[in-house]
TORBA-944869 format. One line per 8 residues: their letters; for each residue y, x, z of N, C-alpha, C. Coordinates in pm, 1 decimal. Each point is the difference from the previous one (the first is absolute). Last residue first. Layout:
a) Y X Z Y X Z Y X Z; ...
//
This chain:
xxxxxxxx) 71.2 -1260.5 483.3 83.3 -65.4 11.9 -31.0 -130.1 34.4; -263.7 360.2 -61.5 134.9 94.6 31.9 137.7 -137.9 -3.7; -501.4 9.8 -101.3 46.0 -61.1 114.1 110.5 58.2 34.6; -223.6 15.1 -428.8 -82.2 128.4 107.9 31.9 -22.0 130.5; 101.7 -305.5 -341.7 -150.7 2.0 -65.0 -20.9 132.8 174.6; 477.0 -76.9 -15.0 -65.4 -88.2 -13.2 -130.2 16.1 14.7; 216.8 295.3 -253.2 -6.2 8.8 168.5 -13.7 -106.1 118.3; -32.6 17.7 -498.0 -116.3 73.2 42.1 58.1 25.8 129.9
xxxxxxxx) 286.1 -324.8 -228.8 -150.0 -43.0 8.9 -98.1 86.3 62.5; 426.3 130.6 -15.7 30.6 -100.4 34.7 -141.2 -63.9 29.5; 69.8 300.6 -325.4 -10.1 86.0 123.5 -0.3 -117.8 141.8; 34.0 -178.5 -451.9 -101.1 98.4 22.7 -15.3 64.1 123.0; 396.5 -214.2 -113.4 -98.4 -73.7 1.2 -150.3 56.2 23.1; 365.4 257.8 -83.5 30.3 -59.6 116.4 -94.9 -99.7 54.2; -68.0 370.5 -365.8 97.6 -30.9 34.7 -42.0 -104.1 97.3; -246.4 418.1 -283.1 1.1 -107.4 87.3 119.6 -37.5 4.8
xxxxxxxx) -260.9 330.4 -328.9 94.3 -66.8 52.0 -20.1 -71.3 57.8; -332.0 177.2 103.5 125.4 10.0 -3.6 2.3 21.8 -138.1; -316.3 -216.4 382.5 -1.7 37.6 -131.5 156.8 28.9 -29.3; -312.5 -50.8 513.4 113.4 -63.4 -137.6 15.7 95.4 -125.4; -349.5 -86.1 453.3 69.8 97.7 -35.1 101.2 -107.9 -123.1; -302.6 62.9 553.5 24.4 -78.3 -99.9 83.3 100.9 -122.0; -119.2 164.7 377.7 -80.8 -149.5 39.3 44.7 -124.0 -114.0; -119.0 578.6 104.6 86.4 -80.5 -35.8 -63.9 -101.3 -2.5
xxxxxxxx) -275.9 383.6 141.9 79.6 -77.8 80.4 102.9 -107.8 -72.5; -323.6 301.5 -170.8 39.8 73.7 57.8 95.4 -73.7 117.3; -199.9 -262.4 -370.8 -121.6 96.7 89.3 62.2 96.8 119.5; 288.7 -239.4 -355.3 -89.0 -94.6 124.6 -59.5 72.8 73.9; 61.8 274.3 -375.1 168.7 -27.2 122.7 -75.0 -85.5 74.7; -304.2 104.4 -314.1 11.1 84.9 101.5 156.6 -33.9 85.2; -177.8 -310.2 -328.2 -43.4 -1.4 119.8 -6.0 146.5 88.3; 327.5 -42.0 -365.3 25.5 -94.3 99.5 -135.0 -16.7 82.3
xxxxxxxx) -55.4 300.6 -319.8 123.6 79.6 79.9 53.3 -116.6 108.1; -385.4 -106.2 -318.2 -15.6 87.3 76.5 85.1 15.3 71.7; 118.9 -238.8 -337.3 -78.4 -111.1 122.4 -27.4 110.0 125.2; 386.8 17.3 -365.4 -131.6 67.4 32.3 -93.2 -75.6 117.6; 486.7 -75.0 -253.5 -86.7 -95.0 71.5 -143.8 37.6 45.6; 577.7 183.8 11.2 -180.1 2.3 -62.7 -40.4 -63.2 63.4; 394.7 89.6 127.7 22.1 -52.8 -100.7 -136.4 8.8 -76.8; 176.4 -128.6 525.0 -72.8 131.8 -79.4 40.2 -25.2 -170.1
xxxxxxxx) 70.6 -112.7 592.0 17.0 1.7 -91.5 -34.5 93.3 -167.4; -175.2 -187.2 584.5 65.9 125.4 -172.9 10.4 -75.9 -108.5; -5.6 -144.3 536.9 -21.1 -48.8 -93.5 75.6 110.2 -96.1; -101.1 -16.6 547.2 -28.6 66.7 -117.4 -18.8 -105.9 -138.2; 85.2 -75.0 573.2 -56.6 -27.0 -101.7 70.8 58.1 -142.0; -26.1 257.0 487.2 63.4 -123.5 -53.9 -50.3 -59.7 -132.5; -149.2 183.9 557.7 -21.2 7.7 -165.9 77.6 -95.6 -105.2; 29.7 214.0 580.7 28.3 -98.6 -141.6 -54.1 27.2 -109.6
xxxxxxxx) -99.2 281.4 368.8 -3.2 -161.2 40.4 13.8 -70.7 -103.6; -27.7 550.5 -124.4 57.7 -132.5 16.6 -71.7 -119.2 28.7; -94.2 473.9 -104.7 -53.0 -64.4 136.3 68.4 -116.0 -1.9; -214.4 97.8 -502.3 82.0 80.8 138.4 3.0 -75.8 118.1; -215.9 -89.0 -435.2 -51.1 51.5 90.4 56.7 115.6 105.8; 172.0 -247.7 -341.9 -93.3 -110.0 41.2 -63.6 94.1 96.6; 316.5 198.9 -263.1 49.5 -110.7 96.1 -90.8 -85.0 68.5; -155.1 351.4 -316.2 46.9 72.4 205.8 102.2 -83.3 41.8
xxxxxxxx) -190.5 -146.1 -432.5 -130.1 -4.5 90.7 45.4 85.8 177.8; 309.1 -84.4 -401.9 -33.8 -164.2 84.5 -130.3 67.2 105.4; 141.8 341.5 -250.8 141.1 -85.9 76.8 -86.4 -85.7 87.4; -226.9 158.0 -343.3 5.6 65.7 94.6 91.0 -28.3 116.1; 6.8 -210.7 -394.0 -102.3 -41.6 71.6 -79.6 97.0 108.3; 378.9 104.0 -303.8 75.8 -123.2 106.4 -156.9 -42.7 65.2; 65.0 366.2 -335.3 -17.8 62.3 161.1 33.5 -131.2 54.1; 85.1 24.2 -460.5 -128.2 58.1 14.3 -57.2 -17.0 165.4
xxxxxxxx) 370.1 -290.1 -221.7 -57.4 136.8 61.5 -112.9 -8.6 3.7; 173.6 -417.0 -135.5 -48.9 75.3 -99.9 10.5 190.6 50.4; 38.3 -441.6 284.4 -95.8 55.2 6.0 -16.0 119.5 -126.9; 390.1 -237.1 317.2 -13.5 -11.7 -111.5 -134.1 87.9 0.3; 108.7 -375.8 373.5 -19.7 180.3 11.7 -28.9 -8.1 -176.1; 207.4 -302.4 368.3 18.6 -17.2 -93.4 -33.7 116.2 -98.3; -58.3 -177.0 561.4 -10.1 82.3 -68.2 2.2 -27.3 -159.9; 73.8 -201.6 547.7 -71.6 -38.8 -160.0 63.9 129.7 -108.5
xxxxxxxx) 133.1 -92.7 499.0 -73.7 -69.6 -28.8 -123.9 -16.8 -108.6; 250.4 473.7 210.8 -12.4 -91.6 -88.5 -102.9 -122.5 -2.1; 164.1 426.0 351.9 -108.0 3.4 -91.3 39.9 -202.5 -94.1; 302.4 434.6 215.2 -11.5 -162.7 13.1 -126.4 -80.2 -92.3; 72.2 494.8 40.6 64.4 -19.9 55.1 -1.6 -131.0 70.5; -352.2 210.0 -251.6 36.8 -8.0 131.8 120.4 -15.8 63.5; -56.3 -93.1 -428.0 -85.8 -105.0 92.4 25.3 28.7 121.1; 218.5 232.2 -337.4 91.3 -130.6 69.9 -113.2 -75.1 101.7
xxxxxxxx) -193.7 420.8 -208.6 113.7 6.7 93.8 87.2 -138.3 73.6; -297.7 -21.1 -362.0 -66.9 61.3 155.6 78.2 19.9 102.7; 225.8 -32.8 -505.8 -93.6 -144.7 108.3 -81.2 26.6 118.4; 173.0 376.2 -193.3 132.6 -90.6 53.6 -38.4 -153.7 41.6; -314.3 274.0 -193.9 45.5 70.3 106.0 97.0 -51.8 70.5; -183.4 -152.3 -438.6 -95.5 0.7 98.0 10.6 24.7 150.3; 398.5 -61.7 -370.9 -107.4 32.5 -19.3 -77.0 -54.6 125.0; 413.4 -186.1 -48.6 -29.0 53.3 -109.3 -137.7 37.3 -62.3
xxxxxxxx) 241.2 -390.5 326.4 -103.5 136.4 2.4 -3.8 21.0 -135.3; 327.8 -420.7 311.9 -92.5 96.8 -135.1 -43.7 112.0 33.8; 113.7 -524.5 301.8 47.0 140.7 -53.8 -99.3 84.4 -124.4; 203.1 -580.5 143.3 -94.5 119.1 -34.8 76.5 179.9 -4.4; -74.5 -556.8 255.7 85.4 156.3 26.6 -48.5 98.1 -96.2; -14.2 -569.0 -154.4 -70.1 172.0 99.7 86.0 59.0 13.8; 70.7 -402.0 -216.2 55.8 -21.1 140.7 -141.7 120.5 90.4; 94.2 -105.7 -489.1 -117.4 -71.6 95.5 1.9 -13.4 112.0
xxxxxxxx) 273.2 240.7 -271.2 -7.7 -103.0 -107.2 -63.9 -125.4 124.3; -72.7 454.4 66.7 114.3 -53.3 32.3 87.0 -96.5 -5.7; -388.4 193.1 -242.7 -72.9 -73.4 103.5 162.2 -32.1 120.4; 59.8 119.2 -479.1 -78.1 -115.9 17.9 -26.9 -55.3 149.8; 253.3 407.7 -78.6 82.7 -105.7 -36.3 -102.5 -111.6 16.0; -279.3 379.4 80.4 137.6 -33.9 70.4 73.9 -82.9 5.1; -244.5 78.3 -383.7 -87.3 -9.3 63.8 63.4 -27.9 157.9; 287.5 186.5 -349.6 -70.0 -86.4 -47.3 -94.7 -81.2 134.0
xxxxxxxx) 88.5 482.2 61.2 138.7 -70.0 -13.6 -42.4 -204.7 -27.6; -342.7 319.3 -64.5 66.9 11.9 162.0 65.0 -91.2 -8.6; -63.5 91.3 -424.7 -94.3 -81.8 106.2 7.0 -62.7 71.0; 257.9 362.2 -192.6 54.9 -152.0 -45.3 -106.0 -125.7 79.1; -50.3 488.4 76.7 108.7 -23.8 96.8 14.0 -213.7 -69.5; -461.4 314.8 -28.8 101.9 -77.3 -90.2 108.9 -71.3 98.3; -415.7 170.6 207.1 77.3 120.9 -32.6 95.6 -94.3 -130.2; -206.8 -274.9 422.4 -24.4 53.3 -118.6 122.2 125.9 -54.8
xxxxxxx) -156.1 -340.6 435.7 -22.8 89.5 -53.5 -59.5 61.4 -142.0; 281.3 -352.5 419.9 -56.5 -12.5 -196.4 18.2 134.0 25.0; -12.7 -306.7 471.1 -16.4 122.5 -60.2 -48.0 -37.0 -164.5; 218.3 -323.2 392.1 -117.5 30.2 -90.6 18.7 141.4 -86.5; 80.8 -357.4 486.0 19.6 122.7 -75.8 -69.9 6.5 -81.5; 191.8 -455.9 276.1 -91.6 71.7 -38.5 28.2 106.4 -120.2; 304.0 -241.0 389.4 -15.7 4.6 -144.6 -120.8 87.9 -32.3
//
């Protein structure tokens, strides 16, 4: 069963976001913050990544996931609720490989993991 990590600080999200990709026949687990997602990587590093971007610090995230020692890299799609063009070509830039607009629901997420090959 393929793993997917949702990282966002909104437990309903989490929660939400989970139900969808379980919905989908993922394994999903959650991350609150930055630390607890680093942490699950190294535990079991993740097919695909569901990373909420409105931290301040998540494109820091993405840049010491992308540039750690991991064999694996998993594919990164943020989620965000702005449409700043800037803040999405710095997420791309730092490594994410795709992103979604939130609110999202099933169809949507369905389509951008898809669009990033997560399915």
């Amino acid at each position: 069963m393929k793993h997917r990590l949702v990282v966002d600080k909104s437990r309903v999200i989490r929660t939400v976001a989970c139900q969808i990709l379980e919905g989908m026949k993922f394994y999903a687990e959650e991350a609150v913050d930055d630390a607890s997602a680093l942490e699950s990587c190294r535990v079991q590093m993740p097919d695909g990544i569901l990373l909420d971007l409105s931290d301040a610090g998540r494109v820091e995230f993405l840049r010491t996931l992308r540039n750690g020692r991991s064999e694996k890299q998993p594919v990164v799609v943020f989620s965000t609720i702005e449409n700043d063009v800037q803040k999405i070509r710095e997420a791309l830039s730092a490594g994410a490989n795709e992103y979604v607009m939130k609110p999202f629901d099933r169809e949507a997420l369905e389509s951008t993991f898809a669009q990033a090959g997560l399915i």
